[in-house]
C-alpha positions as a Python dict, from the first residue, in 0.01 Angstrom:
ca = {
    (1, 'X'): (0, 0, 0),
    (2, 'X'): (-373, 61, 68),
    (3, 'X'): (-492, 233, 384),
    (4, 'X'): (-645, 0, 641),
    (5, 'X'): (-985, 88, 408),
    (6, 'X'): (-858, 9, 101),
    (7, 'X'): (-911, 306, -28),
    (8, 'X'): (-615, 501, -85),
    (9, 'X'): (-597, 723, -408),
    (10, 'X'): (-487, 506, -727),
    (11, 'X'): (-185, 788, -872),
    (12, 'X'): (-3, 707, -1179),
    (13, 'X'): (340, 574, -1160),
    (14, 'X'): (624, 590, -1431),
    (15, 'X'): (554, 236, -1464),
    (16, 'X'): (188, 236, -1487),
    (17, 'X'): (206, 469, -1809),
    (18, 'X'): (478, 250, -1972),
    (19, 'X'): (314, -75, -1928),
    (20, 'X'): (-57, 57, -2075),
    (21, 'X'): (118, 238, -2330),
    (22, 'X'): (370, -19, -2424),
    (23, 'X'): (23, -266, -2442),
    (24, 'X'): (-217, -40, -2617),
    (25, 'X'): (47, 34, -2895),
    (26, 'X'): (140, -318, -2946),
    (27, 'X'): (-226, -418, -3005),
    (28, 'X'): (-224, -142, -3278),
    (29, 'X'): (69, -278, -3459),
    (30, 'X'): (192, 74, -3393),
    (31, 'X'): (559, -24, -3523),
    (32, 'X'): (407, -82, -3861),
    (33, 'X'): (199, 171, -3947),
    (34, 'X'): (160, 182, -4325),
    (35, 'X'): (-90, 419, -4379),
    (36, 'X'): (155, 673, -4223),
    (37, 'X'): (487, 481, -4349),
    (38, 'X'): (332, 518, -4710),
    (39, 'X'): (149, 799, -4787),
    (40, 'X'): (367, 1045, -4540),
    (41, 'X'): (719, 1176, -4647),
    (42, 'X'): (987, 1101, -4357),
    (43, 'X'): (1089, 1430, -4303),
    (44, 'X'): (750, 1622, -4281),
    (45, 'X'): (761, 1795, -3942),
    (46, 'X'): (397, 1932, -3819),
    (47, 'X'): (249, 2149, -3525),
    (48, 'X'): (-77, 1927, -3387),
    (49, 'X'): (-338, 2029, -3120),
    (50, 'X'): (-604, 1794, -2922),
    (51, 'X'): (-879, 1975, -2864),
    (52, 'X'): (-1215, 1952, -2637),
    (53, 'X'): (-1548, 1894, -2797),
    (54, 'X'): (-1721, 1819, -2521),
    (55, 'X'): (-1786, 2022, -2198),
    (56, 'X'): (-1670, 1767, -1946),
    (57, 'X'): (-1349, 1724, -1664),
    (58, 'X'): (-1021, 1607, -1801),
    (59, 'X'): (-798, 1293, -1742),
    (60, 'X'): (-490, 1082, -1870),
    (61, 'X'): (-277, 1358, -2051),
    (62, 'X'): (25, 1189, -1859),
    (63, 'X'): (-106, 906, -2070),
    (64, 'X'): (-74, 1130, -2370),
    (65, 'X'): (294, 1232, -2306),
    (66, 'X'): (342, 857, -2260),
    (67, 'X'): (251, 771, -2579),
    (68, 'X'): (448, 998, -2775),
    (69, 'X'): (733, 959, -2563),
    (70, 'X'): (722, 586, -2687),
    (71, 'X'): (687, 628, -3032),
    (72, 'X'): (883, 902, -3074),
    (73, 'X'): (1096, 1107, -2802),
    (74, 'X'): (1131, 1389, -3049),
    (75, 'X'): (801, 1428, -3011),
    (76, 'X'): (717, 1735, -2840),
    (77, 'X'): (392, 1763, -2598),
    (78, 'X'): (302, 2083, -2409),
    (79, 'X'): (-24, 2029, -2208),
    (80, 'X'): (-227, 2352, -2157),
    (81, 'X'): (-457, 2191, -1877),
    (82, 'X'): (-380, 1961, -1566),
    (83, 'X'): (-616, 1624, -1545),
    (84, 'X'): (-922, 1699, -1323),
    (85, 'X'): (-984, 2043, -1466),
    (86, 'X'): (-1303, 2117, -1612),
    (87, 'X'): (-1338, 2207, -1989),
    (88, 'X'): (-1578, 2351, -2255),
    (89, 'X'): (-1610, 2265, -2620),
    (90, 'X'): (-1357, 2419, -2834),
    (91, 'X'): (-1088, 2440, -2536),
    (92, 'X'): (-666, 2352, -2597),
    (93, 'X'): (-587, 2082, -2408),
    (94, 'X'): (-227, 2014, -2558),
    (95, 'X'): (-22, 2143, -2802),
    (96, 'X'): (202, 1878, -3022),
    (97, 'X'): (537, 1963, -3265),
    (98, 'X'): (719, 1667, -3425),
    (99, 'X'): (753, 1422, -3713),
    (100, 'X'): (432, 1357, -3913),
    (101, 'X'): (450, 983, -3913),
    (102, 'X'): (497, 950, -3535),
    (103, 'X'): (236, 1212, -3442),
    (104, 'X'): (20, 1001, -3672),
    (105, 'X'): (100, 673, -3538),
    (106, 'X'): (61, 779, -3175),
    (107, 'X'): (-273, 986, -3229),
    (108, 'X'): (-513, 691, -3201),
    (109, 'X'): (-386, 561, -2871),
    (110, 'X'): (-328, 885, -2737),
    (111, 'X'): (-680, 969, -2790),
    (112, 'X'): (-795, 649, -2706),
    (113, 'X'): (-687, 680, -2331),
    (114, 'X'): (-751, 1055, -2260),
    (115, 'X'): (-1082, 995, -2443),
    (116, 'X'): (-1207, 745, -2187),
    (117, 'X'): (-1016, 882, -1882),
    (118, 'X'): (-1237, 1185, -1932),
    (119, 'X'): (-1532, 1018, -2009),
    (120, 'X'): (-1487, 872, -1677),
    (121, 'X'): (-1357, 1195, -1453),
    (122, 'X'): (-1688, 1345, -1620),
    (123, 'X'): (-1956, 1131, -1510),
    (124, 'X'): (-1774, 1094, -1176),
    (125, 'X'): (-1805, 1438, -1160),
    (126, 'X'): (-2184, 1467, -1238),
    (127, 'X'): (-2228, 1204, -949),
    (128, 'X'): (-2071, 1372, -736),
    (129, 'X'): (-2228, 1711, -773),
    (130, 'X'): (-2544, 1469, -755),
    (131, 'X'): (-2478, 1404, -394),
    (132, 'X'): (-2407, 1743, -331),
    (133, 'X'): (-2330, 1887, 3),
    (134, 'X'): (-2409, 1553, 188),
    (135, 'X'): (-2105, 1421, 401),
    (136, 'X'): (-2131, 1099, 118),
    (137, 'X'): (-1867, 955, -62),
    (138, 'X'): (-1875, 862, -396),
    (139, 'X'): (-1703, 501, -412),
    (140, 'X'): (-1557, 310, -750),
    (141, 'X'): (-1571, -60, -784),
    (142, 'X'): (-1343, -320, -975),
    (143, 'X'): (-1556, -314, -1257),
    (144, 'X'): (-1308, -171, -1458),
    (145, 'X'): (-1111, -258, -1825),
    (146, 'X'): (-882, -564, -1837),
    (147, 'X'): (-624, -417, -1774),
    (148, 'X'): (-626, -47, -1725),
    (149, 'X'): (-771, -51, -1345),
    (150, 'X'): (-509, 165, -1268),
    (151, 'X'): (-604, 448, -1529),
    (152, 'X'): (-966, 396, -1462),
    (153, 'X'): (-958, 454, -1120),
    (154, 'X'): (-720, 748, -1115),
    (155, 'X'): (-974, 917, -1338),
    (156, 'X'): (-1243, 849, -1090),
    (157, 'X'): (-1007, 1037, -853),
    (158, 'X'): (-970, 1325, -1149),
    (159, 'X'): (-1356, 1337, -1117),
    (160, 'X'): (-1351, 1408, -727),
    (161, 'X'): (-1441, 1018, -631),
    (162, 'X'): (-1289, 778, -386),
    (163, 'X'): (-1066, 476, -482),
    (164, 'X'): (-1240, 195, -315),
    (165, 'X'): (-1090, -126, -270),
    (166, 'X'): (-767, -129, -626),
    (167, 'X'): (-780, -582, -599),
    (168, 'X'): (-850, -837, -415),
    (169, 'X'): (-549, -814, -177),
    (170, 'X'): (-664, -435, -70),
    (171, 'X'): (-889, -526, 141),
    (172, 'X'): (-1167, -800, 296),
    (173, 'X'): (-1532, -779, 100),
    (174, 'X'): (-1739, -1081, 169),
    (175, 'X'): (-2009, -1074, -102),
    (176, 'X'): (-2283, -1271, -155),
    (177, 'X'): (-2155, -1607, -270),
    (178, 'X'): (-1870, -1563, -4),
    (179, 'X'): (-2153, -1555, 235),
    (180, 'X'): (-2339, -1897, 72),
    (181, 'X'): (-2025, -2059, 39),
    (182, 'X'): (-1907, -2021, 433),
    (183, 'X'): (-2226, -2075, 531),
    (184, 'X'): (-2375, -1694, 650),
    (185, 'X'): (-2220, -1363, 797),
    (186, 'X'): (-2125, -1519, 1117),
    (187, 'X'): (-1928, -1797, 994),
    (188, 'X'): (-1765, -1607, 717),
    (189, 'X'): (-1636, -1347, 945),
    (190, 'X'): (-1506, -1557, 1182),
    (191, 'X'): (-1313, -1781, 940),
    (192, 'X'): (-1147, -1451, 809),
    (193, 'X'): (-1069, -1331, 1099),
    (194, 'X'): (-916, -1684, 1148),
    (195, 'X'): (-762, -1691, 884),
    (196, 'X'): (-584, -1292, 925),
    (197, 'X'): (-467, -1412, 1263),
    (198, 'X'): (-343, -1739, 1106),
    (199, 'X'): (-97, -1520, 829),
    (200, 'X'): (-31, -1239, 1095),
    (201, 'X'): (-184, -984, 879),
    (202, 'X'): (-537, -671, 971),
    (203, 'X'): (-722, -527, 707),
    (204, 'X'): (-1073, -396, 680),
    (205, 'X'): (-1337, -614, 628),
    (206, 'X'): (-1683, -594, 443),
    (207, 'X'): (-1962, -763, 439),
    (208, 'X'): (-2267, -756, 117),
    (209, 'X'): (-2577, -754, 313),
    (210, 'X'): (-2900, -775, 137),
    (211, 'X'): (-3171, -821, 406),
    (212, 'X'): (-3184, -614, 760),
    (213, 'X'): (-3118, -952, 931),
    (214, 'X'): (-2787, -972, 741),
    (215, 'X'): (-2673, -613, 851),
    (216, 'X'): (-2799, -663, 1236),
    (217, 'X'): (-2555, -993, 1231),
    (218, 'X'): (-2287, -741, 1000),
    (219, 'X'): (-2348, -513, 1342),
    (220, 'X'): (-2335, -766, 1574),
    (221, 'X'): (-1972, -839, 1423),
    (222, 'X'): (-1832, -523, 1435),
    (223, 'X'): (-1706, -477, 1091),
    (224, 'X'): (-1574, -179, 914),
    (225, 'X'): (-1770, -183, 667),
    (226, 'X'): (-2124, -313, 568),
    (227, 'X'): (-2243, -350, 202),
    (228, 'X'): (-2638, -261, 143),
    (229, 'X'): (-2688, -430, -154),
    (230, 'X'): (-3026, -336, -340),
    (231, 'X'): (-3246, -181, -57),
    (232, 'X'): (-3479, 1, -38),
    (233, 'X'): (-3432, 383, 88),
    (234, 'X'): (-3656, 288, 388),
    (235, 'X'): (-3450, -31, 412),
    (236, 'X'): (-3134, 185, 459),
    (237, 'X'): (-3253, 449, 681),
    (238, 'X'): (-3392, 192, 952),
    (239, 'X'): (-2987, -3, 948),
    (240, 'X'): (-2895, 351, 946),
    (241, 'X'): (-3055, 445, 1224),
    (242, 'X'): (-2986, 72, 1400),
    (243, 'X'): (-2636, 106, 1333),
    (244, 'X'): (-2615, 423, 1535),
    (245, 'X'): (-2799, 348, 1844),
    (246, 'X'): (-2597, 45, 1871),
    (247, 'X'): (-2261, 292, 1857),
    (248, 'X'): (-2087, 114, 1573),
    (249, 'X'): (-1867, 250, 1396),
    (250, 'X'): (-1955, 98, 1124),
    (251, 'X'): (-1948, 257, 742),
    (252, 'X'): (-2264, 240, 543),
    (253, 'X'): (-2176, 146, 195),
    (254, 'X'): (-2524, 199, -47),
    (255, 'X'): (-2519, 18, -378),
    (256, 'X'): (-2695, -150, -657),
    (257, 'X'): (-2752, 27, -966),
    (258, 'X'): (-2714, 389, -903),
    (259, 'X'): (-2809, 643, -1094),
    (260, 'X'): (-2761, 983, -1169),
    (261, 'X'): (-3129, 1047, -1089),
    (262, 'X'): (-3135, 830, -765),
    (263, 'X'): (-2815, 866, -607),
    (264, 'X'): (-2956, 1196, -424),
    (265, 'X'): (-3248, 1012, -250),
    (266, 'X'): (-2988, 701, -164),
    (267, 'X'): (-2735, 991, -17),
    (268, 'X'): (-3006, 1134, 199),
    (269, 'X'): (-3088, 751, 382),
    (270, 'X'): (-2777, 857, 586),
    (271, 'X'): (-2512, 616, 427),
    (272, 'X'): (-2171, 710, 448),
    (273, 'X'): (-2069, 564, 56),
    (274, 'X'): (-2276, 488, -234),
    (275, 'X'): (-2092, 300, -490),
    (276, 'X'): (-2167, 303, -869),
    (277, 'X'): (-2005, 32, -1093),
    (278, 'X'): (-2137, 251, -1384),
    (279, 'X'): (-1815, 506, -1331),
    (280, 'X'): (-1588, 253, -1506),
    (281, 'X'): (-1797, 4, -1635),
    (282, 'X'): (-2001, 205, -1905),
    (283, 'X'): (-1856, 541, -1955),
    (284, 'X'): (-1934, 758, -2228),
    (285, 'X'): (-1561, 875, -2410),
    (286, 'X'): (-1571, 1281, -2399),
    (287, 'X'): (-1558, 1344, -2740),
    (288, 'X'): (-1198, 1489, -2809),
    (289, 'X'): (-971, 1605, -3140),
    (290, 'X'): (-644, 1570, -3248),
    (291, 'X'): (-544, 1776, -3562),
    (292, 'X'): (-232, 1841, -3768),
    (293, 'X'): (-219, 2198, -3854),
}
């Protein structure tokens, strides 16, 4: 269950692990490997380590364990880091003891999920130290893999982010075409809040704004939260500064393409979240190694 935010942090369950790794090893045909099956003699046991090659902060070696543990439970994985720590280029992250074949059937997949996990935790992480000292938080966004949601957004957490909103039943966020669909801010809100009284159920509810008309009738709601879509810094500071004379309570969410070299200025308007679709959406893989001794 979500907190009445949304935004309570994405761990991952027993179940999580098993159904990505049972998926990403059935796309790679993983039971019928015959590179491996061919060219590598059934008995051959081997020692294997994955290895850093990147300076960057570390997620999904549960994901790693996961995979071997499917392909092979004889499979032995020692991790010599915890996800969210920060490493350097040449750095153990795990050491691996086994059968050849099923160290080299698993490697791929294995890599394939700890590789973009940490590409993720990293540039969550450079965000993050971005902002700084600022009382900010650094919000994901559902612009995630088909999926792997789940994984993605637990590596934002590894990075030092905030979980924001996991689906569409966390929490209330009235967008744009919400907004032209009901027919504005006013009506929208008030047919949700309809339609929560209607199935017995309170959650949080957000509203996209895009002009400072939008936000003053956002205000004028009372909403938890209120979406800045686009603006301008000077934009944001002046509903920053409306929202508190007015003594809502209101969270300031800041977004629309974020960057590493802007989010500082956008923290400093006064906002309480900026979030950045770019954390999930278009992350660089840390470059990581798996070799057989």
């Amino acid at each position: 269950m979500a907190d009445a935010d949304g935004d309570e942090p994405v761990q991952l369950t027993t179940e999580t692990i098993r159904t990505a790794v049972l998926a990403a090893l059935a796309e790679d045909q993983a039971a019928d490997d015959v590179t491996t099956r061919w060219s590598v003699p059934a008995d051959l046991r081997v020692e294997a380590t994955m290895i850093a090659k990147q300076s960057g902060r570390v997620a999904g070696l549960p994901l790693v364990e996961g995979v071997f543990a499917a392909v092979d439970p004889d499979v032995s994985v020692e991790l010599v880091v915890a996800d969210g720590d920060p490493v350097v280029p040449g750095q153990l992250l795990a050491r691996l003891s086994g059968s050849a074949r099923s160290i080299l059937t698993g490697e791929r997949v294995a890599l394939n999920f700890v590789q973009r996990m940490s590409g993720i935790a990293t540039l969550t992480a450079a965000f993050v130290a971005a902002i700084g000292a600022r009382p900010v938080r650094l919000l994901d966004t559902r612009k995630t893999a088909p999926g792997l949601r789940a994984t993605d957004k637990y590596a934002v957490g590894c990075g030092g982010g905030t979980n924001h909103r996991l689906d569409l039943a966390a929490m209330v966020l009235l967008k744009e075409n919400h907004l032209a669909a009901a027919g504005g801010v006013l009506p929208a809100v008030r047919r949700v809040r309809d339609g929560m009284t209607a199935e017995g159920r309170t959650m949080a509810i957000e509203v996209e704004v895009t002009t400072a008309e939008e936000a003053r009738q956002a205000l004028d709601c009372r909403v938890e939260w209120i979406l800045l879509d686009n603006m301008s810094a000077e934009e944001m500071v002046q509903i920053v500064e409306r929202r508190n004379a007015s003594g809502s309570d209101a969270r300031l969410e800041a977004s629309g393409t974020v960057t590493l070299d802007t989010i500082a200025g956008v923290a400093a308007t006064g906002v309480d979240a900026v979030s950045v679709g770019a954390l999930t959406h278009s992350p660089a893989a840390l470059d990581i190694s798996l070799l057989v001794a």
